[in-house]
MARKE-449433 format. One record per residue: x, y, z of N, C-alpha, C in turn. Coordinates in steps of 0.05 Angstrom, whole numbers, plus 5000, padded with zeros to 4 digits. Layout:
! residues N
XYZXYZXYZ
...
This chain:
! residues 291
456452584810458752524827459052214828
461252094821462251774824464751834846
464551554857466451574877467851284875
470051294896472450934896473850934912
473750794926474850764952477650724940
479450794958482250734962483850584978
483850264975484950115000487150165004
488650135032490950135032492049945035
494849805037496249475037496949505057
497949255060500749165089501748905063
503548935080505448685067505948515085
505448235081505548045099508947915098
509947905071511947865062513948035057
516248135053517848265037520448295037
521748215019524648095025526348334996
526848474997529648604981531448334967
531448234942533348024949535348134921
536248464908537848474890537048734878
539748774871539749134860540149104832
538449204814538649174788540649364776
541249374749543249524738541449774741
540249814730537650154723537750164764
538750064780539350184799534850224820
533450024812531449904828532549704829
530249544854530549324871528849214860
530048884850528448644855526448534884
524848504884523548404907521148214907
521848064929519447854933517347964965
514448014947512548024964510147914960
508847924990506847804996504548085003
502648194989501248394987498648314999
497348445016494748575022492848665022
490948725009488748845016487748955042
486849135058485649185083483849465073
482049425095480449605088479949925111
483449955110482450235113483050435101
481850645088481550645059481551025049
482751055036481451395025478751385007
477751595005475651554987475551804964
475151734936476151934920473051924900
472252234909470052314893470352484872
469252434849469752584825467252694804
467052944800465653014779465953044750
465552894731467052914699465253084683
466653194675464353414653466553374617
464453274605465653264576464453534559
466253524540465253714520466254094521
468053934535470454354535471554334518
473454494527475354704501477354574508
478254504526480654444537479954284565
481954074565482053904591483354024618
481353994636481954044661481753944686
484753924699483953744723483353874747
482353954774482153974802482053834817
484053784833484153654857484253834879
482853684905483053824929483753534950
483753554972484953434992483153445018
483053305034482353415062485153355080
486953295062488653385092490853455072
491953785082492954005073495253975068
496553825078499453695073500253595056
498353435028498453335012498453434991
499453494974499753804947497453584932
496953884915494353804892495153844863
497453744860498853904835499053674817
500853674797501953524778504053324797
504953414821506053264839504252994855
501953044850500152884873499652574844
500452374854499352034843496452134828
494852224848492152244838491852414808
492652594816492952754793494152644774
496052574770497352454742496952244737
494652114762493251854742491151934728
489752174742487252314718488452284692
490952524692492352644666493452384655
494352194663495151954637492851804629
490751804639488251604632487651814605
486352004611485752224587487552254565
490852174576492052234549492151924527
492451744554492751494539490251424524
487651434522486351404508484851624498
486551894487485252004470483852114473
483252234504480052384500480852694517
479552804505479853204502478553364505
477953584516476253764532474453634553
476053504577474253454598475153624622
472953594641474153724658472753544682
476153484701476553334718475853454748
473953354755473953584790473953274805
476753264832475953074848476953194875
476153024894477453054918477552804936
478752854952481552564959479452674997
478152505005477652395039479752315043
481852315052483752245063483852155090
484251835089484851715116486951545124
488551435103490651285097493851515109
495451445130497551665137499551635115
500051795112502352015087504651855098
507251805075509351715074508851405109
507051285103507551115118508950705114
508250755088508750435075506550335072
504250495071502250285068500350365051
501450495015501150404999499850674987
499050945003497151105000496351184976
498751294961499151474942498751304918
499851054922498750914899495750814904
495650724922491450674921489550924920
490951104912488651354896489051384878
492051344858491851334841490751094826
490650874838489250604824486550704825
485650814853482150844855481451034834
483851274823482051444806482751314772
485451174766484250974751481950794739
481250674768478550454761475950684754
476050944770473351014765474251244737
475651324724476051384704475251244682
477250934682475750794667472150724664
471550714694468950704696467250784673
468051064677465951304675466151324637
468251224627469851184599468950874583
466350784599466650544597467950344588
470150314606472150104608473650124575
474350314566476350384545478650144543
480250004576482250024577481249764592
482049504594482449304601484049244628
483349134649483749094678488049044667
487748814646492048874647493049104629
491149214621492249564606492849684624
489249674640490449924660492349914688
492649624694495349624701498349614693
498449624663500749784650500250054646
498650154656498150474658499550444682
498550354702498450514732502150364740
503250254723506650164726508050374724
507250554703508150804693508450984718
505950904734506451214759507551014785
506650814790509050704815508550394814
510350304830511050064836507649804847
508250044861505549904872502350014869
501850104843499850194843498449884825
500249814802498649504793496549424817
498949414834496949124860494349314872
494849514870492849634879490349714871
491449674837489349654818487649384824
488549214825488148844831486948804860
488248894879487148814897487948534911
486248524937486048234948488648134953
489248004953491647774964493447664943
496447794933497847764910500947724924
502447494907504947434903505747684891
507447854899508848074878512648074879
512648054857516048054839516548304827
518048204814519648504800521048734819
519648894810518849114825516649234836
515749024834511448974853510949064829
511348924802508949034777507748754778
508948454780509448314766506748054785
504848134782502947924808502547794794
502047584815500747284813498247284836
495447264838494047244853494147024876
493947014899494546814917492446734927
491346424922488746304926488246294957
487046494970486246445000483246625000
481746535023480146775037480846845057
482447115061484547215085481247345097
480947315121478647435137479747405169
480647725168481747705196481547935198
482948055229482648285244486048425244
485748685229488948885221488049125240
490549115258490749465270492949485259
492749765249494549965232496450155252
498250225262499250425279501350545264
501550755268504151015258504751205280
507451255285508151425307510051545289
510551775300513251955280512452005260
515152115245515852315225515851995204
514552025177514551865156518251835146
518751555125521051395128521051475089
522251575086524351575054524551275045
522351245028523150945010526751044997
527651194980530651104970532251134998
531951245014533251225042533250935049
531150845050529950555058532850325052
531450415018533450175005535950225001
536150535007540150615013540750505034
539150415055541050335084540750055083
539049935061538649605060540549535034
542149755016544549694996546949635014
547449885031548749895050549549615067
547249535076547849295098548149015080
547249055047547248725037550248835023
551249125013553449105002552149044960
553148854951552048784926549548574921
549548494942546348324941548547984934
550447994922551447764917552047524939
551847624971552147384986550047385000
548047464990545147495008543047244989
542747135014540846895010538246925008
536246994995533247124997531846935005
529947005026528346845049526646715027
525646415043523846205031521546385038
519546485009515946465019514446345022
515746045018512945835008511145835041
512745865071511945845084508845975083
509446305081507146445073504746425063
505446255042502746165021501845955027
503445785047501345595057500445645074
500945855095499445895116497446055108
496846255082494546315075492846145060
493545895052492545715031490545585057
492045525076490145295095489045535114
488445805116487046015124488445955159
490645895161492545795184493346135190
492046405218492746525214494446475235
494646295261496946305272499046245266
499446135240502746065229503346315208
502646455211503346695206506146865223
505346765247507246925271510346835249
510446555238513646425241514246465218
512746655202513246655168513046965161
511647135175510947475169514447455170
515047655154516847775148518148085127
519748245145520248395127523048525129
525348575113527048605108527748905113
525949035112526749285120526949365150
525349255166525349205195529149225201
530449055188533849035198534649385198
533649615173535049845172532950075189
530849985188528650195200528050245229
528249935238527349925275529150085285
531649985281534050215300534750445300
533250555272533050915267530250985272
527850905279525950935280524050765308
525250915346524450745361521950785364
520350905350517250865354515550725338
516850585314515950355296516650155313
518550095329520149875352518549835373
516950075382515250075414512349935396
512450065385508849955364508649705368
511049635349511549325346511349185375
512749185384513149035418509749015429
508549335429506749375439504249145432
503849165403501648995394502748675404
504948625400505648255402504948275437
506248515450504748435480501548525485
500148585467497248615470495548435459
497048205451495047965440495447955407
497048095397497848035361498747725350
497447625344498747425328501347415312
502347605300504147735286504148035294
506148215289507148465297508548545266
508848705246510048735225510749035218
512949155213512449375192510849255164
510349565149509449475130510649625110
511349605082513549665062514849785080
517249975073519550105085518250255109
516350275120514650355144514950655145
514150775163514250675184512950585200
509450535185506550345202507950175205
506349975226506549735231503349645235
503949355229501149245228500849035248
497848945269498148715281496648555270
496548315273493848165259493247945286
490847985290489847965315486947785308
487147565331484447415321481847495333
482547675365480547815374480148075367
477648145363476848455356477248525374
475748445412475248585432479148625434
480848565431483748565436485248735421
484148775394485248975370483949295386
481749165390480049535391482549665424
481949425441484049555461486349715459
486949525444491549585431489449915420
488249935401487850175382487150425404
485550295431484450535444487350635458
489350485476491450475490492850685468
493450655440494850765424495051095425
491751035415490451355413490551595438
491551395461491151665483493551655482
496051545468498851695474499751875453
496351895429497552005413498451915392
498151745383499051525359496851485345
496351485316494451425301494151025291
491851025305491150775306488650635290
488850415282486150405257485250175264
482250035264482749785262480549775241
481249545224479749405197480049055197
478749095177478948735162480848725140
481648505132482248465104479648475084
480548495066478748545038480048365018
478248175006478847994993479248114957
């Protein structure tokens, strides 16, 4: 049995700034690491007749099919390098919340990536197998990578960002999960053609991680989706408010949300906000960054 954790992100940055012809979004972000995480255990058996994958879940909601990230990152690792009659048994600890923006579905498929390769000894080179993992989503590259990344394109396109981020993330989700093409249909909607939209300066960002400055964070976190999400979604709105009045340094959704993240310099102040959360019923997390 090998196993790989699955981090999940926040985005400190993220600005929509253009709709391409193939009809995705250009975007400038500022990516994450944190460490609260799924964990994906796997048994490989070589030498069948035929290749076979199993997946299971611990939380039931999540299909185990040719539909699930995880799964079809087994099945493209095996096909892309050629190898036949194995048989794939894993299962997904699941702790990361479903359709929340914070990265899930791609950090198991990156985690069962890295330990595929593992186990294949390293067949496939750290920028292969992130032109593997482009193939199944946007953000599974960074997730492959890790740590603290400038991301373009369409989050394939990182640049690593020189900091040691070491701080304190509560994670919160209330409600029903948010439709990424929904997301960016009501953020086409409000920019129209992207042609009179000015895309926010990040340099602030990277210097306030460069000089490990986490209170200038408050005047630089940003995210673009916040304009179409807060006003259809008032329990990403109460989160938010909640953590900036419980001592947050910053308050943020994270990708098209509907989590939000606080980043908090006290633990004894994060664990509060997280306990306050949990008795109304709200799933609340608290972690570190992971470098």
């Amino acid at each position: 049995m090998i196993y790989e954790s699955a981090y999940a992100k926040i985005n400190l940055f993220l600005d929509v700034v253009a709709k391409r012809p193939d009809g995705y979004h250009d975007l400038h972000s500022c990516m994450q690491t944190v460490g609260l995480c799924d964990t994906i255990s796997a048994e490989i058996t070589e030498g069948g007749e035929k290749t076979e994958i199993l997946l299971t879940c611990s939380d039931t909601a999540l299909s185990c099919d040719e539909k699930n990230l995880a799964y079809r990152a087994a099945d493209l690792y095996l096909r892309t390098v050629g190898i036949d009659g194995v048989r794939v048994k894993m299962h997904i600890d699941k702790r990361i919340p479903l359709s929340a923006g914070l990265g899930g579905g791609s950090a198991d498929a990156a985690a069962v990536l890295r330990l595929m390769n593992r186990h294949f000894k390293n067949k496939l080179t750290h920028d292969e197998l992130c032109e593997l993992g482009a193939k199944l989503g946007a953000d599974v590259p960074f997730c492959i990578t890790g740590g603290t990344c400038r991301c373009e394109g369409v989050g394939e396109i990182l640049t690593p960002v020189e900091t040691r981020p070491d701080y304190t993330v509560l994670i919160a989700k209330a409600g029903g999960g948010v439709s990424t093409p929904e997301a960016f249909a009501r953020l086409d909607e409000l920019h129209g053609n992207y042609a009179a939209y000015t895309p926010r300066d990040p340099s602030r960002i990277y210097a306030a991680l460069a000089c490990g400055n986490v209170q200038a964070l408050a005047s630089c976190a940003y995210n673009s989706f916040e304009d179409v999400i807060l006003p259809i979604h008032p329990d990403a709105a109460k989160i938010k408010s909640f953590l900036t009045a419980g001592g947050a340094v910053t308050a943020l959704m994270s990708g098209s949300g509907p989590s939000v993240f606080g980043i908090f310099v006290s633990d004894v102040r994060a664990e509060c906000c997280a306990a306050a959360l949990r008795k109304q019923g709200i799933f609340a997390a608290v972690c570190r960054t992971v470098g």
